[in-house]
N, C-alpha and C positions, 0 to 999 in steps of 0.2 A: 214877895218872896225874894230871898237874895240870891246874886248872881253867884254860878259853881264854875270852877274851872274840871273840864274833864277830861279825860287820857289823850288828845293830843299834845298836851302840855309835858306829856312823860318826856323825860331827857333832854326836854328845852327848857325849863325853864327862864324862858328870855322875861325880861324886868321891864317894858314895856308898858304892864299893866300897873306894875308898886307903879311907877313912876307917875302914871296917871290917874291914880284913883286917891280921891280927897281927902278919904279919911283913913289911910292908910292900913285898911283892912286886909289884904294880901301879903300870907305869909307862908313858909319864912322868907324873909330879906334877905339880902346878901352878909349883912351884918350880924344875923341870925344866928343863936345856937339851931344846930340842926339844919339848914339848907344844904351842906355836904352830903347830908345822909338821904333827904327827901329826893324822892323823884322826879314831884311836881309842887306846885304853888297849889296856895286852899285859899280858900274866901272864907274871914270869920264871918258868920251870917248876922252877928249880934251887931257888929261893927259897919257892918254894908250897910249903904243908904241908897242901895239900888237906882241907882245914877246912872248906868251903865258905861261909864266912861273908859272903863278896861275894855269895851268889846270890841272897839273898832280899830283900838292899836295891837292887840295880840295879832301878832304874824303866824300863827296856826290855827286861827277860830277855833281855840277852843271854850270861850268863856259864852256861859249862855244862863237867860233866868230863870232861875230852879223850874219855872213851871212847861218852860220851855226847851228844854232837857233831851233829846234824844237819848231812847232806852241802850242802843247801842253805846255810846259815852259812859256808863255804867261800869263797862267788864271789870276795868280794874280798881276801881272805888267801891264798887258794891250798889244800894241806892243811894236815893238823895240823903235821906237821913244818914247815912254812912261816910257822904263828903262834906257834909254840914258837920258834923262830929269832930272827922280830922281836922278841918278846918278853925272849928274853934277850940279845939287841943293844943292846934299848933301857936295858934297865936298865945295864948294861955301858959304854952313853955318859956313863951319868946321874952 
């Protein structure tokens, strides 16, 4: 299952994670339509190769694997399937 970034990432989104993850599944960029508007960073799930290489450099833990998820992480995403969605929406605009 692929990794989600969940709501400690609101209003940070620091780039810690793009920078370190391989296949450039985290989105939007900086370079990104759309990252002015977002609140936080998504993980395309299509594109994740569950590497975990974003976990250890996010400076607010928030990135964790879907299956490992705390329900609290939730509030402002909704489920998993609902940050999996945005996630690969955004890349999809991008």
């Amino acid at each position: 299952m692929a990794y989600v970034i969940a709501e400690p990432c609101i209003g940070t989104k620091d780039s810690a994670c793009v920078d370190a993850c391989p296949v450039d599944c985290i989105h939007p960029k900086k370079d990104e339509a759309g990252h002015g508007e977002t609140d936080q960073l998504f993980i395309d799930p299509v594109e994740c190769i569950d590497c975990g290489a974003c976990v250890p450099v996010c400076p607010v833990s928030a990135i964790y694997a879907g299956d490992d998820l705390p329900e609290v992480a939730f509030y402002n995403v909704g489920t998993i399937d609902d940050a999996i969605a945005k996630g690969a929406k955004l890349a999809a605009e991008g």
